[in-house]
N, C-alpha and C positions, 0 to 999 in steps of 0.2 A: 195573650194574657198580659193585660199589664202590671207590673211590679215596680214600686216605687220606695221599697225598704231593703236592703238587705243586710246581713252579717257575714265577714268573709274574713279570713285568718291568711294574710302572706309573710313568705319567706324567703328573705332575702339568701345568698349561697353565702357558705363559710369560704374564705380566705384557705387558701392550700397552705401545703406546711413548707417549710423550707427544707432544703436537702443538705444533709451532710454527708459531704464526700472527700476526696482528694485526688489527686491526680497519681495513677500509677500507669505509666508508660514505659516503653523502652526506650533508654536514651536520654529520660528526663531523669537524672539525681533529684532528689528533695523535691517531687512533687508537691504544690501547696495545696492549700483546699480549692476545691471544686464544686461546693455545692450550691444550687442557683435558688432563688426566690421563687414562692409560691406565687399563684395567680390571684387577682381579686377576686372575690365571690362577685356574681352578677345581680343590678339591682330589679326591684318592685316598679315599676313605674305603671301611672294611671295617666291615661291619657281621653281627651274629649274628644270626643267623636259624632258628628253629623248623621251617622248611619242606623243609630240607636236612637229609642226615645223610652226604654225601658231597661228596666235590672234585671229584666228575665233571665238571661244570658250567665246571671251567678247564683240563681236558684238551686241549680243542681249542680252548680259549681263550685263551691264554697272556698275552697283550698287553693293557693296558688305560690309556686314555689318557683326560685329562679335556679339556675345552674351553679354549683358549687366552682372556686378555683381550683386547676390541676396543681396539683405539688411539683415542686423543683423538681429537678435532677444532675448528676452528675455533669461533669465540662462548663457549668456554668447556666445551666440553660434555663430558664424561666418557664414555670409552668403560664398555660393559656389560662387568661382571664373568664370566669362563667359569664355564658351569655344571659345577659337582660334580657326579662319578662313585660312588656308593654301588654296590660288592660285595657281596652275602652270601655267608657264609659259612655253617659249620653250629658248633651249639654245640660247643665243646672243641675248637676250632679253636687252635694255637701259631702264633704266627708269626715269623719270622727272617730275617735281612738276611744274604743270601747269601753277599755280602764278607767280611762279618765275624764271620758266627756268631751275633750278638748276640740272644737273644729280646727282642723287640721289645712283646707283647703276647699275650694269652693271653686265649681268649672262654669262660666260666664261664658266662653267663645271657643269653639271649635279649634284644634290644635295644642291647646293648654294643655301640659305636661308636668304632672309634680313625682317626683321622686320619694314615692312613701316609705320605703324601707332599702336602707344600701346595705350593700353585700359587705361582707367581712374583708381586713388588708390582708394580704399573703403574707405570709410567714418571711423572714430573710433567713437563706443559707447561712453555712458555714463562713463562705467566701467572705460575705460582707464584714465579718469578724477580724480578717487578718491584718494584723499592723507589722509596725517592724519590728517589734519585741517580742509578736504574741502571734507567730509568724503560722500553727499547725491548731489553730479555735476548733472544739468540739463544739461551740455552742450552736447551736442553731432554734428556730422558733417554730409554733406552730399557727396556725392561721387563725385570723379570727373569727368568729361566729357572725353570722350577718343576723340582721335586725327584725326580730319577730313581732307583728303585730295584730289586733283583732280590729277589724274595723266594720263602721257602720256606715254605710252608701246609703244618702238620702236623694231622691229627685223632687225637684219643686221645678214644676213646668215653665220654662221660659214664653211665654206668650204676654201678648200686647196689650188685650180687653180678657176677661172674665165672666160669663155668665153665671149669674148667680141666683136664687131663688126655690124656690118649696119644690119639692120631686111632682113633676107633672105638669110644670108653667111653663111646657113649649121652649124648653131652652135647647135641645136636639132637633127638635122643627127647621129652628129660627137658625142653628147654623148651617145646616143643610142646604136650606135657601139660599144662605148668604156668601155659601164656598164650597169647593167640593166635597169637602166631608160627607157622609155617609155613616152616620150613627143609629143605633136602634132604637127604630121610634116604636113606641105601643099605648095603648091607653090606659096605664096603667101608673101605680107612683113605684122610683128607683127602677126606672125601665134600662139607665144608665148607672151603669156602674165602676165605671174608670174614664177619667178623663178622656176627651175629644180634641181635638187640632185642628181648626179650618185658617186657611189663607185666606183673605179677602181681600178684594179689588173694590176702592174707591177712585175711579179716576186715574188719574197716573199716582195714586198714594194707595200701601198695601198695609197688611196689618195682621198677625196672627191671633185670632179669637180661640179661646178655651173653654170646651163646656164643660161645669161641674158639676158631679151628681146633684142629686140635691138634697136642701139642708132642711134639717124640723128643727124643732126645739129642743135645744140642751145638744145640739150639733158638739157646742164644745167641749161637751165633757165625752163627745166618743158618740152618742146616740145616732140612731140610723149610721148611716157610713160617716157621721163626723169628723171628726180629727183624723181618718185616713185621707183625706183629700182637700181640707178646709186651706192646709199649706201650700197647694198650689196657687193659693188666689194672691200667695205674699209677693210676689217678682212682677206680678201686672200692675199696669199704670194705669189702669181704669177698667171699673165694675159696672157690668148693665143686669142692674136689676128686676127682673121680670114676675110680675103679679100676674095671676090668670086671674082674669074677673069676669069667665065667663058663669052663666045660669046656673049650670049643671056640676059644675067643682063642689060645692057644695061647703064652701069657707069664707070666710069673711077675709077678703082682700087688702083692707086697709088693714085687719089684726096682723096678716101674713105677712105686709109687709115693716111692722112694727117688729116681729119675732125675727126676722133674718137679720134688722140693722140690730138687737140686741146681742145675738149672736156672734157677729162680725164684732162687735164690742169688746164680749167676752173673751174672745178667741184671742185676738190683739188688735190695740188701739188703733195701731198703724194702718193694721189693714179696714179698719172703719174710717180714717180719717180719706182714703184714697177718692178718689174724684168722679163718681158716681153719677148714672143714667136711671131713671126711672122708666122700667117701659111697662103698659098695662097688656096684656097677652090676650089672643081670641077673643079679640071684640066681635066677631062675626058670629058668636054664640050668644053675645051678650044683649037681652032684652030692656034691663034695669038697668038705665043713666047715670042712676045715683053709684051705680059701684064701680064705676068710673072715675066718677068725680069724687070718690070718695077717696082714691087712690093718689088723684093730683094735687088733692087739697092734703094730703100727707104729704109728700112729696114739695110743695108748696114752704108747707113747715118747714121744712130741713133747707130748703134751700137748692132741690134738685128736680135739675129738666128734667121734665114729663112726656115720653111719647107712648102714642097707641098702636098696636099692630096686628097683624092677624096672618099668620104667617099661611093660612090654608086658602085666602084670598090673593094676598100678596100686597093688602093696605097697607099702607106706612113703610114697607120694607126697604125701600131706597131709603124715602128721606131717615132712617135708621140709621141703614150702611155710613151715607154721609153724614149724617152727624156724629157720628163715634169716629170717624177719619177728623173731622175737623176739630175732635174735644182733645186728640190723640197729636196732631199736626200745629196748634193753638200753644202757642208762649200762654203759660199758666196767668200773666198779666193780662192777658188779652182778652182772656176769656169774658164776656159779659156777664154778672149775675144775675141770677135764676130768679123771677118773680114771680108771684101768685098770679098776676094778671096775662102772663109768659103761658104760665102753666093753662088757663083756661082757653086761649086761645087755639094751641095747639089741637084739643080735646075738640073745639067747635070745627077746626079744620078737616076731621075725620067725620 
């Protein structure tokens, strides 16, 4: 199951208390005080981790407490320190303090460790009281409380390209094809319902693609599985946008694909403004030319290559592959822009 929200409450250990003691022995006259410091409460720690790509792991977890410090004791002796709680998490994990909103920390690379909540300081004994005046101190302290907090673990998938476009445009096909992944295809719309992961090999150049459920209209206010998954497409550097323009969809292609870049608008600018492929899906179904063409003369408008593909032939599927390795591997200066004459060409090639 993949889980990419959770709510989790940790606690950090209280700090032990300090002892108050003194030395009674035989043979010692005016034994002084004896009593030793508490130990530190042990902390919260989250840590990123490669082994995870899901929250699942806190679903039925919620709770996480570290070890309290032992209290002093007599001769001096210091209680043991509680031992530290390390969490994994998975990379592109956000994290947020419930109260307040505040993001707290954000995991980017595997091995990153933040220290969400420290344990309580131990208490000081008696001992540490004694001067040369004040030579037999009752005073001693008690530990302090470690640091409680509620927090909210967000994942936003770390991946490279984006698949993006209406539920049923062949975007679990096409990475099937393109990598080992293994996602569930059906003929159906929302046959996917949690994000996918494929590696792909271009070459000696690789690249991790992400497929997204997919979007209808008014995605951003929540509709269809919207705003559950629309946040994964913010951390990729590039969107391949997929129209089905085959016979039998039974939509108008160029609308669909007007409705997703509205969408990606609404949701955030950012992730509209991001650097974008146009690809036309199951042209091996498609009879009528013009919905084709109707697609890269949109496409055209804006300003974005145009490819065709058909993922159940295997057209277009390389020159795909490489061209999202070289839009991805390309100094953003370098890039050529997109022309209308560009876009026709491609189209008469298939």
């Amino acid at each position: 199951m993949f889980i990419d929200e959770v709510i989790i409450t940790v606690k950090a250990g209280d700090g032990g208390n300090g002892c108050l003691a003194f030395r009674r022995e035989k043979f010692v006259p005016r034994g002084g005080p004896s009593g030793g410091d508490g130990g530190h409460g042990g902390d919260v720690i989250l840590e990123a981790s490669e082994h995870y790509n899901t929250l699942l792991h806190f679903r039925f977890n919620p709770e996480h407490s570290a070890e309290r410090g032992r209290h002093g004791e007599g001769s001096k002796r210091t209680g043991r320190d509680g031992v530290n709680v390390t969490l994994p998490v998975p990379v592109g994990t956000i994290v947020y303090n419930v109260e307040t909103g505040e993001q707290l920390f954000d995991f980017t690379a595997a091995g990153q460790q933040f220290t969400v909540a420290h344990g309580g300081r131990g208490g000081r004994g008696n001992a540490r009281f004694a001067t040369s005046t004040h030579q037999a101190p009752t005073e001693h302290e008690e530990g302090k409380p470690g640091e409680f907090f509620r927090l909210r673990l967000e994942l936003k998938l770390l991946a490279d390209v984006a698949l993006v476009g209406f539920p049923n445009a062949g975007k679990s096909t096409l990475i099937s094809r393109l990598s080992a992944a293994k996602p569930k295809i059906a003929d159906y719309p929302f046959t996917t319902l949690e994000p996918n992961l494929g590696v792909v090999q271009a070459g000696d150049r690789t690249f991790v693609l992400a497929d997204i459920p997919g979007l209808i209209e008014g995605a951003h206010e929540g509709h269809g599985l919207g705003m559950l998954f629309l946040r994964h497409i913010e951390r990729t550097h590039l969107l391949v946008h997929m129209v089905d323009v085959s016979d039998f969809s039974g939509r108008d292609p160029a609308g669909d694909f007007e409705v997703i870049l509205r969408e990606l608008a609404r949701f955030n600018e950012e992730v509209a403004a991001k650097p974008m492929l146009v690809v036309a899906s199951k042209i091996d179904a498609c009879q009528d030319p013009t919905r084709i063409q109707a697609v890269c003369d949109k496409a055209a408008e804006h300003g974005l290559p145009f490819y065709t593909i058909s993922s159940a032939t295997g057209e277009g599927i390389e020159e795909l592959r490489f061209a999202i390795a070289d839009r991805l591997y390309t100094e953003p200066a370098e890039i050529t822009p997109f022309t209308p004459l560009e876009s026709a060409a491609v189209v008469g090639e298939n």
